[in-house]
Structures are given as structure tokens and as C-alpha cells.
PQR file of N, CA, C, O and H, with PARSE charges and radii, in Angstrom:
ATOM      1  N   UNK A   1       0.842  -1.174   0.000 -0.4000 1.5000
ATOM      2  CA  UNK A   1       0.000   0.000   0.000 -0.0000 2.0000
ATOM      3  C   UNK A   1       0.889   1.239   0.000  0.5500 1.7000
ATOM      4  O   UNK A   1       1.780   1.348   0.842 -0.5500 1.4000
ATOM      5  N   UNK A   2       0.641   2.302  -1.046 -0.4000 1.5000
ATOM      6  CA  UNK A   2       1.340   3.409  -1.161 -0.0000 2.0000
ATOM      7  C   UNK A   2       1.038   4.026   0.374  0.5500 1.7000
ATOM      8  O   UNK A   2       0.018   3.798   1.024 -0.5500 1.4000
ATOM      9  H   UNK A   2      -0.083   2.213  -1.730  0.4000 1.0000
ATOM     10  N   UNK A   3       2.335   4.987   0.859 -0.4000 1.5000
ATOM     11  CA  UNK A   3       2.080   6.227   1.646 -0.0000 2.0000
ATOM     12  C   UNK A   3       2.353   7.145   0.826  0.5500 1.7000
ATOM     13  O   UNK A   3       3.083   7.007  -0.155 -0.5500 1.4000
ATOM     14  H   UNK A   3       3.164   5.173   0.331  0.4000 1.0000
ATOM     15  N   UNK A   4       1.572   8.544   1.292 -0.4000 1.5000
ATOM     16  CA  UNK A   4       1.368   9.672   1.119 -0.0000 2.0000
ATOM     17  C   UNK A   4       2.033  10.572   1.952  0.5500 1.7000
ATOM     18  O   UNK A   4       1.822  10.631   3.163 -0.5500 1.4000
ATOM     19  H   UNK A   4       0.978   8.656   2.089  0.4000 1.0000
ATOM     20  N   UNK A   5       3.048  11.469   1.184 -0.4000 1.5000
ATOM     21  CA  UNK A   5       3.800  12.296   2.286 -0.0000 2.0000
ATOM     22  C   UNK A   5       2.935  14.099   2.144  0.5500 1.7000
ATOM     23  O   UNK A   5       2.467  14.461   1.065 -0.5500 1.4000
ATOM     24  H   UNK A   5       3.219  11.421   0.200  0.4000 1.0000
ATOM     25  N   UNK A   6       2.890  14.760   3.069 -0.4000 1.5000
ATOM     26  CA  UNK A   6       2.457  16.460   2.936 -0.0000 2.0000
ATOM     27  C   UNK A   6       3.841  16.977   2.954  0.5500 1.7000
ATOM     28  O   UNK A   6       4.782  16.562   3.631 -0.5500 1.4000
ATOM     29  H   UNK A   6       3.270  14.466   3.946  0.4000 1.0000
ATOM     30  N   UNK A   7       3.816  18.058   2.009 -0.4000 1.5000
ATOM     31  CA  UNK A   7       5.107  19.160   2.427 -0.0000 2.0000
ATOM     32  C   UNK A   7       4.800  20.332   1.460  0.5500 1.7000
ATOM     33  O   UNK A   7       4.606  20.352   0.244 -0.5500 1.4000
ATOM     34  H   UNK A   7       3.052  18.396   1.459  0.4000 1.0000
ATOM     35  N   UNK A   8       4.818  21.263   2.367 -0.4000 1.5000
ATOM     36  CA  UNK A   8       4.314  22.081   1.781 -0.0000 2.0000
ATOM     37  C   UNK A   8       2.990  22.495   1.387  0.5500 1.7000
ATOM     38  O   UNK A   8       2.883  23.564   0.786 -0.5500 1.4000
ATOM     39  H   UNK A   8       4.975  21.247   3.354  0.4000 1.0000
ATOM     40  N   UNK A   9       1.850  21.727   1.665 -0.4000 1.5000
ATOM     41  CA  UNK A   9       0.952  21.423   1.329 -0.0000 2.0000
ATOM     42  C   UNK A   9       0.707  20.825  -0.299  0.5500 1.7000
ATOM     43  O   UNK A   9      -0.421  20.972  -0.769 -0.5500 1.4000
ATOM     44  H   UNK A   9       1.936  20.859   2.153  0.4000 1.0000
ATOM     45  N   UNK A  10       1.735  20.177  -1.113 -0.4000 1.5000
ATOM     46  CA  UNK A  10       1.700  19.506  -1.641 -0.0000 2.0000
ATOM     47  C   UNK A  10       2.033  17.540  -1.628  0.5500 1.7000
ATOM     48  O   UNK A  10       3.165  17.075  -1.497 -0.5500 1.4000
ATOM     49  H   UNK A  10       2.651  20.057  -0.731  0.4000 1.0000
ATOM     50  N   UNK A  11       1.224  16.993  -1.734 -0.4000 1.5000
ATOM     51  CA  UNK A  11       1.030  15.797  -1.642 -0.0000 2.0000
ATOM     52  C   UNK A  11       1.934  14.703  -2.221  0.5500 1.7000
ATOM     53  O   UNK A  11       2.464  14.946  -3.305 -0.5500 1.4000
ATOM     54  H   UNK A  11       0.304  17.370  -1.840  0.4000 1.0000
ATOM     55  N   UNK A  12       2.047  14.139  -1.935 -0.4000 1.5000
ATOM     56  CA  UNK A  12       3.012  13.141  -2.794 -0.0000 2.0000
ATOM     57  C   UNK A  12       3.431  11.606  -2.516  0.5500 1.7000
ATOM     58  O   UNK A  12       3.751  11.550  -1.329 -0.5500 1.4000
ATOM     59  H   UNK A  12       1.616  13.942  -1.055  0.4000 1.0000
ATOM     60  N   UNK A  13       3.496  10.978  -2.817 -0.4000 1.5000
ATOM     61  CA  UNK A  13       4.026   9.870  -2.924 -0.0000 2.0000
ATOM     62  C   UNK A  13       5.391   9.422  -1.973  0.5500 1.7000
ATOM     63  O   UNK A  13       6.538   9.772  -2.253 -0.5500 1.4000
ATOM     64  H   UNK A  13       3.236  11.023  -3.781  0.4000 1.0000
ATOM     65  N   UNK A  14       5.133   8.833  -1.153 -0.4000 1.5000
ATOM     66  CA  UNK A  14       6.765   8.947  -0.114 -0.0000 2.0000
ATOM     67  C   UNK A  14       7.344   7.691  -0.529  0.5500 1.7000
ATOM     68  O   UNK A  14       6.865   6.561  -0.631 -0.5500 1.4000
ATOM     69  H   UNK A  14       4.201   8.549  -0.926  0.4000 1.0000
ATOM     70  N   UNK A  15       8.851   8.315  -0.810 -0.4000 1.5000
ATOM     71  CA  UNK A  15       9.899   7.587  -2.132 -0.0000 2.0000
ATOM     72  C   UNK A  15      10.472   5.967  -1.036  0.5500 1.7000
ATOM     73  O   UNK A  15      10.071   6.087   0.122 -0.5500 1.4000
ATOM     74  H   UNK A  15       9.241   9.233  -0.727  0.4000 1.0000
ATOM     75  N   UNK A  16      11.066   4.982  -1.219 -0.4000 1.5000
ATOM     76  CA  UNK A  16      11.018   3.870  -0.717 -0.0000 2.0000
ATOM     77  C   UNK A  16      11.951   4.358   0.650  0.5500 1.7000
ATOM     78  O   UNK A  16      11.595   4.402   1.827 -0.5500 1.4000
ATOM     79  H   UNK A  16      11.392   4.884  -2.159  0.4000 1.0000
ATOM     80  N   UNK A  17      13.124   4.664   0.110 -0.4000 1.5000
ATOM     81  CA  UNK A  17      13.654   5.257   1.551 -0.0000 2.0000
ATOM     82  C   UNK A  17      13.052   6.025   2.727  0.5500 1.7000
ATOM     83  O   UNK A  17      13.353   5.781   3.896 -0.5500 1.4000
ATOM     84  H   UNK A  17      13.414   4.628  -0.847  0.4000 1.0000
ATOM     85  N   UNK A  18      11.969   7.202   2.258 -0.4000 1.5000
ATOM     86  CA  UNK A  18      10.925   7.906   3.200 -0.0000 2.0000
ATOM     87  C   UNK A  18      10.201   6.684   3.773  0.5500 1.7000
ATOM     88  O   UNK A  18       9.971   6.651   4.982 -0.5500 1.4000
ATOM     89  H   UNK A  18      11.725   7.400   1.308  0.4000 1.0000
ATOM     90  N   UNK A  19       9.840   5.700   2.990 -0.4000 1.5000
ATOM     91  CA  UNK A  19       8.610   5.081   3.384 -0.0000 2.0000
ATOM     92  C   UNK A  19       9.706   3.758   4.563  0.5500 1.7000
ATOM     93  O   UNK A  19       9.461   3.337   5.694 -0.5500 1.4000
ATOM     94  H   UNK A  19      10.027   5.727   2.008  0.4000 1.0000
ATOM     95  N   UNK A  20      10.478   3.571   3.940 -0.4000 1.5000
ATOM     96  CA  UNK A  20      11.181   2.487   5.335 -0.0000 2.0000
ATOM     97  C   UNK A  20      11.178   3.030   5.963  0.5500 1.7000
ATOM     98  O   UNK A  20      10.411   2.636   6.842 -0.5500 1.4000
ATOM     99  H   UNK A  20      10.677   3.913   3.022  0.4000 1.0000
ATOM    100  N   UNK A  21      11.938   4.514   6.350 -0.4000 1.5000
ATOM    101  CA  UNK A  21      12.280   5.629   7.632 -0.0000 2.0000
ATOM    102  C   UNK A  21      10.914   5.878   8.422  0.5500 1.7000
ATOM    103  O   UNK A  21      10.753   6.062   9.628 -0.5500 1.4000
ATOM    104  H   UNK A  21      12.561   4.834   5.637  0.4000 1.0000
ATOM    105  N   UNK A  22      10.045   5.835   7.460 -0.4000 1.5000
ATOM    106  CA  UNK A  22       8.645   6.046   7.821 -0.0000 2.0000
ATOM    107  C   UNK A  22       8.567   4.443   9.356  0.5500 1.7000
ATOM    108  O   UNK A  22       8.365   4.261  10.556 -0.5500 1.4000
ATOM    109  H   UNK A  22      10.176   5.686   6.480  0.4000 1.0000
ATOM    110  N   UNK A  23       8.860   3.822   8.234 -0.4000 1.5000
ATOM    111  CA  UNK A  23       8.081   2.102   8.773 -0.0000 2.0000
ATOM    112  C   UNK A  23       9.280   1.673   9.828  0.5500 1.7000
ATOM    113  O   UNK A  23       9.251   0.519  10.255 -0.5500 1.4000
ATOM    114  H   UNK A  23       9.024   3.969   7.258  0.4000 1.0000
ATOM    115  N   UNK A  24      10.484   2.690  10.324 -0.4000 1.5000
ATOM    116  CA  UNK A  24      11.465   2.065  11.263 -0.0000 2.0000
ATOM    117  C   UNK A  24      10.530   3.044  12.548  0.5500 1.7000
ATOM    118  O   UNK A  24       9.965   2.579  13.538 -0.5500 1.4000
ATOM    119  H   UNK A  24      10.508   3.628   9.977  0.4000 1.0000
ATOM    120  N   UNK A  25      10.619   4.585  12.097 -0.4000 1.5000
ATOM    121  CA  UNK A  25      10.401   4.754  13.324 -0.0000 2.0000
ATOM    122  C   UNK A  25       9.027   4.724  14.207  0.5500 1.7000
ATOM    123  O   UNK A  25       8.939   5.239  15.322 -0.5500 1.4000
ATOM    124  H   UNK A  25      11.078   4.963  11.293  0.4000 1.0000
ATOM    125  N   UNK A  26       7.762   3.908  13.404 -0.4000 1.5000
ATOM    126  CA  UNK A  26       6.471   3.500  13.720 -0.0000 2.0000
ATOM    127  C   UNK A  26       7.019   2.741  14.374  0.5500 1.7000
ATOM    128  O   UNK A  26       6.748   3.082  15.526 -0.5500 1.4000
ATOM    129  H   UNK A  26       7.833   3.490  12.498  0.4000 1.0000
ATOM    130  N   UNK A  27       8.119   1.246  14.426 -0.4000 1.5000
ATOM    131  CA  UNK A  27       8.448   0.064  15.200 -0.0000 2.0000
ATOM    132  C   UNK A  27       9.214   0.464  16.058  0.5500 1.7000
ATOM    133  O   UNK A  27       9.220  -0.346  16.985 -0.5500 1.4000
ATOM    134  H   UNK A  27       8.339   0.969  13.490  0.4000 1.0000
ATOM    135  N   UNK A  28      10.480   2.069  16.402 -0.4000 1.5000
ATOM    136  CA  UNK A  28      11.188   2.101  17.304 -0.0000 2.0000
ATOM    137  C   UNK A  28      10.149   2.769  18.307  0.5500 1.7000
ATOM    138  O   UNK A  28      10.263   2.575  19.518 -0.5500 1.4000
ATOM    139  H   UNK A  28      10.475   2.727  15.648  0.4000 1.0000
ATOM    140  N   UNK A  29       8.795   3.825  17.603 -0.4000 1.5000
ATOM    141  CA  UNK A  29       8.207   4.269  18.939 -0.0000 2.0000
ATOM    142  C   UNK A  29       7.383   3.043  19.583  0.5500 1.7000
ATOM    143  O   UNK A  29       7.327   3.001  20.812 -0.5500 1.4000
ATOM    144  H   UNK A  29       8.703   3.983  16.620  0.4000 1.0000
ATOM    145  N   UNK A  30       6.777   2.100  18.872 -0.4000 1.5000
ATOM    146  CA  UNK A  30       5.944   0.974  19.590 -0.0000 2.0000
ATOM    147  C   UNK A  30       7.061   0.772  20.679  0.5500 1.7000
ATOM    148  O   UNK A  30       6.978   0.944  21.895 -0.5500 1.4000
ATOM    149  H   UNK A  30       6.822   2.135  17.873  0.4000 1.0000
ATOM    150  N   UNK A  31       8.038   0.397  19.980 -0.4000 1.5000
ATOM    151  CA  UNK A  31       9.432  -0.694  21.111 -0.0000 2.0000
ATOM    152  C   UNK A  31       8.841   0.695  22.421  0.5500 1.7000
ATOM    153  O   UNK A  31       8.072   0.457  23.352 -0.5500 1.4000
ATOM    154  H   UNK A  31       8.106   0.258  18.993  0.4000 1.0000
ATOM    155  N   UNK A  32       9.483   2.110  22.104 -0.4000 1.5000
ATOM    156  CA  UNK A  32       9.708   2.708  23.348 -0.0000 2.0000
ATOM    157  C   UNK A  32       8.642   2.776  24.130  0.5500 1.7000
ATOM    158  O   UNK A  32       8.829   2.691  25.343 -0.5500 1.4000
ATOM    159  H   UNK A  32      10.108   2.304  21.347  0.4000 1.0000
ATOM    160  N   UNK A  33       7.158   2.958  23.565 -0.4000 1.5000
ATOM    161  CA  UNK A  33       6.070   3.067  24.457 -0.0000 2.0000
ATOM    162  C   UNK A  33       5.812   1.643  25.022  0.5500 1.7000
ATOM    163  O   UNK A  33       5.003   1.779  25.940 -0.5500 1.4000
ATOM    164  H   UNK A  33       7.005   3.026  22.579  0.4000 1.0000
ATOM    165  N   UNK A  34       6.221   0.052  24.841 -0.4000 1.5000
ATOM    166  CA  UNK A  34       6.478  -1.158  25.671 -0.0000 2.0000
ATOM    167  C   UNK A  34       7.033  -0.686  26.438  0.5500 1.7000
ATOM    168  O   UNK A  34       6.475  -0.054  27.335 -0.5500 1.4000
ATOM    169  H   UNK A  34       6.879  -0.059  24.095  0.4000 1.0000
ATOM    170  N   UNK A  35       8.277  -0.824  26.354 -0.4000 1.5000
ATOM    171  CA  UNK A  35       9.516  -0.105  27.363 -0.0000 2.0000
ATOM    172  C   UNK A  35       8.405   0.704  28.636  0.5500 1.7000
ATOM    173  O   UNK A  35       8.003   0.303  29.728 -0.5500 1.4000
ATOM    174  H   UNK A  35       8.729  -1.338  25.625  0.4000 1.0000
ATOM    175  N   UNK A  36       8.239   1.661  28.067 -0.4000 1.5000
ATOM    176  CA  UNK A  36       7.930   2.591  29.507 -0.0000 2.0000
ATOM    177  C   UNK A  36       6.471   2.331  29.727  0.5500 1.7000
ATOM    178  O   UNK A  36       5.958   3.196  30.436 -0.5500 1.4000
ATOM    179  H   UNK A  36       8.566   1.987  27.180  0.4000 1.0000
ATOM    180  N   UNK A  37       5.665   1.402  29.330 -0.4000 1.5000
ATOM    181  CA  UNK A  37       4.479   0.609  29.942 -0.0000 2.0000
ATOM    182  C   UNK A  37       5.270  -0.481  30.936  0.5500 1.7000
ATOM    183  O   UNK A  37       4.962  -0.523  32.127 -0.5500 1.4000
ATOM    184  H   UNK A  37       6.082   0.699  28.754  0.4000 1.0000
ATOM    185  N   UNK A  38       6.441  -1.478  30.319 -0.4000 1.5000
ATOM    186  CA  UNK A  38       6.678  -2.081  31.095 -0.0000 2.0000
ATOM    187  C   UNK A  38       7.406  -1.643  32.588  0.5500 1.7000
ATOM    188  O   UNK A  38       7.233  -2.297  33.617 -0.5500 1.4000
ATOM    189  H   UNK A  38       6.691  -1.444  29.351  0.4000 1.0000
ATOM    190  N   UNK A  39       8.224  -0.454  32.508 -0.4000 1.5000
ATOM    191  CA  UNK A  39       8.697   0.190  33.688 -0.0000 2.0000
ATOM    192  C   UNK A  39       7.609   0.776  34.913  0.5500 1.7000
ATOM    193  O   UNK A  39       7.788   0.809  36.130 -0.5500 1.4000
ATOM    194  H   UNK A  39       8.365   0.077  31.672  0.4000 1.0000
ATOM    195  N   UNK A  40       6.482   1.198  34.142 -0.4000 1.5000
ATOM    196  CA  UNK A  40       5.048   1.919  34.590 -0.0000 2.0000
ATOM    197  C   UNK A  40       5.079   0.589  35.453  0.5500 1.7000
ATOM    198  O   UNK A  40       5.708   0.552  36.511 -0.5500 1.4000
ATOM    199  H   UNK A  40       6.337   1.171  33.153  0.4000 1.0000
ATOM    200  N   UNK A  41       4.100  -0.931  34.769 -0.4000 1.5000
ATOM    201  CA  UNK A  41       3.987  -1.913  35.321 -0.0000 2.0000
ATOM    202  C   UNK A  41       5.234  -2.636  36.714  0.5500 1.7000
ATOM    203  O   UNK A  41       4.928  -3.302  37.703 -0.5500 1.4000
ATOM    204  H   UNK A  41       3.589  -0.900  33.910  0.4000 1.0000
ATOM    205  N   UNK A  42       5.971  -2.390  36.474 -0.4000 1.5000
ATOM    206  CA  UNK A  42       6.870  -2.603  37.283 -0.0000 2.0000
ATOM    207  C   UNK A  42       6.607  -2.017  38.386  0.5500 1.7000
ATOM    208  O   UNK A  42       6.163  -2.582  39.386 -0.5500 1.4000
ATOM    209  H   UNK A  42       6.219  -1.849  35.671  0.4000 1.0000
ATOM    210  N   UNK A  43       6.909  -0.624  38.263 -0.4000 1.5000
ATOM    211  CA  UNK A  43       7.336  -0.091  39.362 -0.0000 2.0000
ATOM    212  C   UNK A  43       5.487   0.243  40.514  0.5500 1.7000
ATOM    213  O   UNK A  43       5.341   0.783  41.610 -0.5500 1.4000
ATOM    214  H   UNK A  43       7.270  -0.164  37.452  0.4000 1.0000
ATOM    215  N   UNK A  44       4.638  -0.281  39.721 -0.4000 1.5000
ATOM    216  CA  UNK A  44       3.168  -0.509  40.222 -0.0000 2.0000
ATOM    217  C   UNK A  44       3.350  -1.547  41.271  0.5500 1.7000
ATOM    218  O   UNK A  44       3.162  -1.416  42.481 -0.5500 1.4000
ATOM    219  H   UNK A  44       4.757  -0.720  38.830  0.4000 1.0000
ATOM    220  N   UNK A  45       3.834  -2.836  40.470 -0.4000 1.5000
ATOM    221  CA  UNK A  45       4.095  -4.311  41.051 -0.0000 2.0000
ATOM    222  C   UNK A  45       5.250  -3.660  42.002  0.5500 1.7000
ATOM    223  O   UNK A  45       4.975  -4.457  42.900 -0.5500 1.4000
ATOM    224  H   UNK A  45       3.986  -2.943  39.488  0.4000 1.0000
ATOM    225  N   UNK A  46       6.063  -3.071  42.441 -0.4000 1.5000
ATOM    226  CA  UNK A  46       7.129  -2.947  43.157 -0.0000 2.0000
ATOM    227  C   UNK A  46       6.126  -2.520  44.603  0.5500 1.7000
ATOM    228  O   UNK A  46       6.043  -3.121  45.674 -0.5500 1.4000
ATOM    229  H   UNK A  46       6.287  -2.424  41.711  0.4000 1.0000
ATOM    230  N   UNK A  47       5.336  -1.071  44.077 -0.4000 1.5000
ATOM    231  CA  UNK A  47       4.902  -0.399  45.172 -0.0000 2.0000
ATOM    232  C   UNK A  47       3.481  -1.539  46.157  0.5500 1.7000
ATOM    233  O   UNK A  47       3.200  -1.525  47.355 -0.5500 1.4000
ATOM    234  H   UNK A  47       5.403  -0.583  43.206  0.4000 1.0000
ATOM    235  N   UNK A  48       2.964  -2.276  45.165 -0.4000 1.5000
ATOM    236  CA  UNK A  48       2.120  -3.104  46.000 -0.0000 2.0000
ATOM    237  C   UNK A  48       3.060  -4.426  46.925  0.5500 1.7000
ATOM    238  O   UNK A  48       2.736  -4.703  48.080 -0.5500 1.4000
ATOM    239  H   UNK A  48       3.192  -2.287  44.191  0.4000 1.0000
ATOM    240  N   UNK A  49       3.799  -4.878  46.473 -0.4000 1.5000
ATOM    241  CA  UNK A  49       4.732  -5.610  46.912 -0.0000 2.0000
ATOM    242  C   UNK A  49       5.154  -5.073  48.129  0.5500 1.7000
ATOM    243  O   UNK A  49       4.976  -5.734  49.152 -0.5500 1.4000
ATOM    244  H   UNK A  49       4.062  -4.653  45.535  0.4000 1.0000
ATOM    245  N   UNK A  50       5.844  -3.647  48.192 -0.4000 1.5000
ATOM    246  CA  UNK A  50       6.469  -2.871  49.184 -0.0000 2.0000
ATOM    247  C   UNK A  50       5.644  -2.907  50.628  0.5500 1.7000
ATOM    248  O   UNK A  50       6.045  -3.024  51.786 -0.5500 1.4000
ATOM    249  H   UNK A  50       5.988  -3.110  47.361  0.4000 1.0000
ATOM    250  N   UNK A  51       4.288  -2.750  50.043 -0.4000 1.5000
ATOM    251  CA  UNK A  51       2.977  -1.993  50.830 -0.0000 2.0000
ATOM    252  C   UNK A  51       2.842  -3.246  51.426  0.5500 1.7000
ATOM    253  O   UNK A  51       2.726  -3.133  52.647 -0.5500 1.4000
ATOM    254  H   UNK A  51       3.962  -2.655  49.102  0.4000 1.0000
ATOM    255  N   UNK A  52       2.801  -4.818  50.885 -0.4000 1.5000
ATOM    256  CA  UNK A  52       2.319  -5.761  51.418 -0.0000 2.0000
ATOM    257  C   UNK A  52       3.079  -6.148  52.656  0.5500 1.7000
ATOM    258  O   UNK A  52       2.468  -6.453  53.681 -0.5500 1.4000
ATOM    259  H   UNK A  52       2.896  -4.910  49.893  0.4000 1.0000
ATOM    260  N   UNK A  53       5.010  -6.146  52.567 -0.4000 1.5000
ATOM    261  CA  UNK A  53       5.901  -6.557  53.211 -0.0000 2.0000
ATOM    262  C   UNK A  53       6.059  -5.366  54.203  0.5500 1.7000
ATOM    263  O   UNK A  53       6.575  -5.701  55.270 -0.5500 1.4000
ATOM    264  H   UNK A  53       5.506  -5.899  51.735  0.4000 1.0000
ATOM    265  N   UNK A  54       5.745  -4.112  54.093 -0.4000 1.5000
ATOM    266  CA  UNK A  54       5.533  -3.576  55.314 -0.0000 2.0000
ATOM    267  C   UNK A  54       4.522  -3.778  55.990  0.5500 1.7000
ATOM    268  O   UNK A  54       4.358  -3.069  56.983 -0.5500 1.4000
ATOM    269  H   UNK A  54       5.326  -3.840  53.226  0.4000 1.0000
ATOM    270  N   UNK A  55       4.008  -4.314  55.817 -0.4000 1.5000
ATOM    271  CA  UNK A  55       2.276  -4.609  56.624 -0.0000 2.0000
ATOM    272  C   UNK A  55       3.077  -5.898  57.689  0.5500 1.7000
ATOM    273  O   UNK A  55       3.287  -5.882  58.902 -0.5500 1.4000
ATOM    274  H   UNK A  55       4.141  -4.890  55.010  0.4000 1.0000
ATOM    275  N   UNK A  56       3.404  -7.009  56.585 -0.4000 1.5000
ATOM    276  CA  UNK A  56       4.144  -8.200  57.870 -0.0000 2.0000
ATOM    277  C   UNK A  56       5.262  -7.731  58.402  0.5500 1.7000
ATOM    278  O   UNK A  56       5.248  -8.007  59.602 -0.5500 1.4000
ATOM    279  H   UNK A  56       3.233  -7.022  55.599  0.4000 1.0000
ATOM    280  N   UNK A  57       6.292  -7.116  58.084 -0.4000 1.5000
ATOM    281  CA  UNK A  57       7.675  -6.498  58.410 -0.0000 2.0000
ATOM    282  C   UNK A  57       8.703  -7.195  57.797  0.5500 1.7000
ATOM    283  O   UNK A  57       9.755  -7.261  58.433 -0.5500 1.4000
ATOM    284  H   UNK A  57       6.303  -6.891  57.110  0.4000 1.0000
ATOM    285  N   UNK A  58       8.644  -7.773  56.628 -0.4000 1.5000
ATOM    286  CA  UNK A  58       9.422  -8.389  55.967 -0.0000 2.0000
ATOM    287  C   UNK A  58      10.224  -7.078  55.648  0.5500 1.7000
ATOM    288  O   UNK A  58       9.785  -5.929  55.681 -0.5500 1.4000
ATOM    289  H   UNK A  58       7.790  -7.719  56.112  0.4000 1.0000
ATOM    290  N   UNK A  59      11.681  -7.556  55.285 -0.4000 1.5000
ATOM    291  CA  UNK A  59      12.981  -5.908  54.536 -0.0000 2.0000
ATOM    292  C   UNK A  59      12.053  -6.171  53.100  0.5500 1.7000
ATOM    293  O   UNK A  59      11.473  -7.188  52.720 -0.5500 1.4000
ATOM    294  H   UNK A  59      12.038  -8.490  55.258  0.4000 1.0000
ATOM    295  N   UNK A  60      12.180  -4.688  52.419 -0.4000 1.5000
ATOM    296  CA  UNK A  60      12.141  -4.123  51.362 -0.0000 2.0000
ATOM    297  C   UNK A  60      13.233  -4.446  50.521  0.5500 1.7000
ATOM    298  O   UNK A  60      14.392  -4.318  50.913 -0.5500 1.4000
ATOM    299  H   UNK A  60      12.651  -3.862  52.728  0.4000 1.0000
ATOM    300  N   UNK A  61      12.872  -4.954  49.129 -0.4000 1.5000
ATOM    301  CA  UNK A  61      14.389  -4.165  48.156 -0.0000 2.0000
ATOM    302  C   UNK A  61      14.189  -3.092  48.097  0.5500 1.7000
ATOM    303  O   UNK A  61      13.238  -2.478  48.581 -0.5500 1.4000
ATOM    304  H   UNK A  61      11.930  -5.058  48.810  0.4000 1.0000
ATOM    305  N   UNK A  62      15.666  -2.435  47.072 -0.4000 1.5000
ATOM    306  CA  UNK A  62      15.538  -0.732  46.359 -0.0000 2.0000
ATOM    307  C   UNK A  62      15.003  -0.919  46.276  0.5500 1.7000
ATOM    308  O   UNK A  62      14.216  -0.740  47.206 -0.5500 1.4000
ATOM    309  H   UNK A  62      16.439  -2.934  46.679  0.4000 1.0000
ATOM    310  N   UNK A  63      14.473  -1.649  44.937 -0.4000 1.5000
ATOM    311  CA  UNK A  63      13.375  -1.405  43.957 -0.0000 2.0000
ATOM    312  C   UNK A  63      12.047  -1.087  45.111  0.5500 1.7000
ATOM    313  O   UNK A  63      11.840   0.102  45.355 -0.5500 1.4000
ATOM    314  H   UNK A  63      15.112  -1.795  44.182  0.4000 1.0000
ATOM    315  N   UNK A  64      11.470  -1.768  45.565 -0.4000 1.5000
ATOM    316  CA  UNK A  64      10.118  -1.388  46.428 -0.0000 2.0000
ATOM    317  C   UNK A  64      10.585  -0.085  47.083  0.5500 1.7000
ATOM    318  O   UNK A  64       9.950   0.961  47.216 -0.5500 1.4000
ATOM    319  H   UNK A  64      11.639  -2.734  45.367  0.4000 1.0000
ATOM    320  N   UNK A  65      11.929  -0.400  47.490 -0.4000 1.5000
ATOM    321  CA  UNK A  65      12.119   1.328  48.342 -0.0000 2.0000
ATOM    322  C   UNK A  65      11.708   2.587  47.898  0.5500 1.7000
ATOM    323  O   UNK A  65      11.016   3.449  48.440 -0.5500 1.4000
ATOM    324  H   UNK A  65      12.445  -1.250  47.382  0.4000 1.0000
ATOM    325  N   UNK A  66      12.423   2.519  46.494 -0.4000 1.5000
ATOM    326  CA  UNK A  66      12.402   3.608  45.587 -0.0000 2.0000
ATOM    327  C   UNK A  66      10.823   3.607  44.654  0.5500 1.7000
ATOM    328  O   UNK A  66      10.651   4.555  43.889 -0.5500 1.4000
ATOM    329  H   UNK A  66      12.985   1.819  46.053  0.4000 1.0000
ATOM    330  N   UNK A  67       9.781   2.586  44.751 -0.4000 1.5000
ATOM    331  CA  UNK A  67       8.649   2.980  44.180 -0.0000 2.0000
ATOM    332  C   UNK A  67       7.921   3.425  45.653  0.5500 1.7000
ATOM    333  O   UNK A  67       7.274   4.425  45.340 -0.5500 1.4000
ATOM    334  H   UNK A  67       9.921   1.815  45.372  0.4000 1.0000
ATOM    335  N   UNK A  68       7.765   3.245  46.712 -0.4000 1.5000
ATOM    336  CA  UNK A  68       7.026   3.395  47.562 -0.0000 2.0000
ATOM    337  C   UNK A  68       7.310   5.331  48.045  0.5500 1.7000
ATOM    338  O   UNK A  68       6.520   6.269  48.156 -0.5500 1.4000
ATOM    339  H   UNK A  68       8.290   2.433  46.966  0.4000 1.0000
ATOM    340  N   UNK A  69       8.893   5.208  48.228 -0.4000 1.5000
ATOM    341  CA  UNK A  69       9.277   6.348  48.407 -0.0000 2.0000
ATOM    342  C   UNK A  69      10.403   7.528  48.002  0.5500 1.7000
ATOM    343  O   UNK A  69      11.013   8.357  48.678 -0.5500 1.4000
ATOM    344  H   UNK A  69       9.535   4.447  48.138  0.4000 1.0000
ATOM    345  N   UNK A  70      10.374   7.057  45.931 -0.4000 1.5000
ATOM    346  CA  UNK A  70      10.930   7.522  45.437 -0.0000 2.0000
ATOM    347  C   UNK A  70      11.999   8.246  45.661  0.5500 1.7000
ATOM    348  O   UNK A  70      12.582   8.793  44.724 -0.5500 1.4000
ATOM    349  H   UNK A  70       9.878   6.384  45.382  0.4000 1.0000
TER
END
């Protein structure tokens, strides 16, 4: 399927190189927005973890340290 590039407000056809550059950095932003969903998720799972083991008095890791109390 052709892409369509704007510039200028003229329309055009985006040449094979535009259109890979196009189609790398659609797959490097997916990769980065995983990435920082999976850090989000993490550091969620860290702070409930944290919250649970201070309740019994189990030690904390960093990691729980630093999501509970950054």
C-alpha cells in the first residue's frame, strides 16, 4: 500500500527510503512506548509488593524502596 507524504501542502508519494524511515520509526516508537508501559507496570508491582511486606515487616528491596518512596 502506497504512503502519502504532505510538504508544503503539496502531496506526494513517499519515495522507498521515506517510506522504510517512515516504517522504522512507527516500530522504534511501539518498542519505546512497551519499554515505559513495562517500567510503569513494574514499578506498580514494586509499590504493592512494598505496601504488602511492610504490613508483615518483611525488609524491602531498592526497587520497592524507591517505588514506595521515590
Amino acid at each position: 500500500m502506497a504512503k502519502f507524504i504532505l510538504i508544503n501542502g503539496v502531496r506526494r508519494e513517499m519515495t522507498a527510503e521515506e517510506e522504510a524511515k517512515y516504517n522504522q520509526d512507527v516500530i522504534d516508537t511501539k518498542a519505546l512506548r512497551d519499554i515505559q508501559k513495562n517500567e510503569e507496570t513494574t514499578k506498580e508491582d514494586n509499590k504493592t509488593s512494598g505496601k504488602a511486606k511492610l504490613k508483615t515487616g518483611e525488609a524491602l528491596t531498592d526497587a520497592e524502596v524507591e517505588a514506595l518512596f521515590g
